[in-house]
N, C-alpha and C positions, 0 to 999 in steps of 0.2 A: 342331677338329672331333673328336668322339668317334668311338672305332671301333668306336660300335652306335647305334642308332637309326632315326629317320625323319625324311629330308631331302626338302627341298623345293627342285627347281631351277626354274628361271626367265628367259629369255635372249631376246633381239628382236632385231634388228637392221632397218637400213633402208639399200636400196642402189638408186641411181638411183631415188628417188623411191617404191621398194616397201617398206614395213612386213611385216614376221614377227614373232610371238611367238611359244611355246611355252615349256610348263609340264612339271613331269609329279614325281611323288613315288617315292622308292623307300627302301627299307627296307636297312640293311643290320644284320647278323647280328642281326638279329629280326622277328621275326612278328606282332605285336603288331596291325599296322593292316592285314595280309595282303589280309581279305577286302575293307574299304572301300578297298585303291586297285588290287584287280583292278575292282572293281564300276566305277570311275570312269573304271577302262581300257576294262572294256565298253560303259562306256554313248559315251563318247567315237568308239567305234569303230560303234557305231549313229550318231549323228551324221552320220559321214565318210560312210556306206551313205545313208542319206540326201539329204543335199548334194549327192555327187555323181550317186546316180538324177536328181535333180531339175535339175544342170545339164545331163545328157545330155538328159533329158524338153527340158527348153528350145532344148538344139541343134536338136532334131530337130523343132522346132517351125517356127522358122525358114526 
């Protein structure tokens, strides 16, 4: 591994029967792709605002 660039991690696991993944990019000693993996951070993080208004919405339906 170089000690500059832009890596890509990647990782799952599954315990008792539950699946996770997650992803996510970071940059070290460069800037290079700065803005597209704030932007990817943001939209990510609309996503989560999303999801979960819309599981509450569902609780409370119930």
């Amino acid at each position: 591994m170089k000690r500059w660039g832009c890596y890509k991690v990647d990782f799952g696991a599954q315990v008792n029967g539950y699946c996770m993944d997650t992803a996510f990019t970071v940059e070290i000693n460069d800037n290079k792709y700065k803005d597209l993996i704030e932007a990817s951070r943001n939209a990510l993080e609309n996503v989560k605002k999303i999801i979960t208004k819309n599981i509450e919405d569902l609780k409370l339906e119930k």
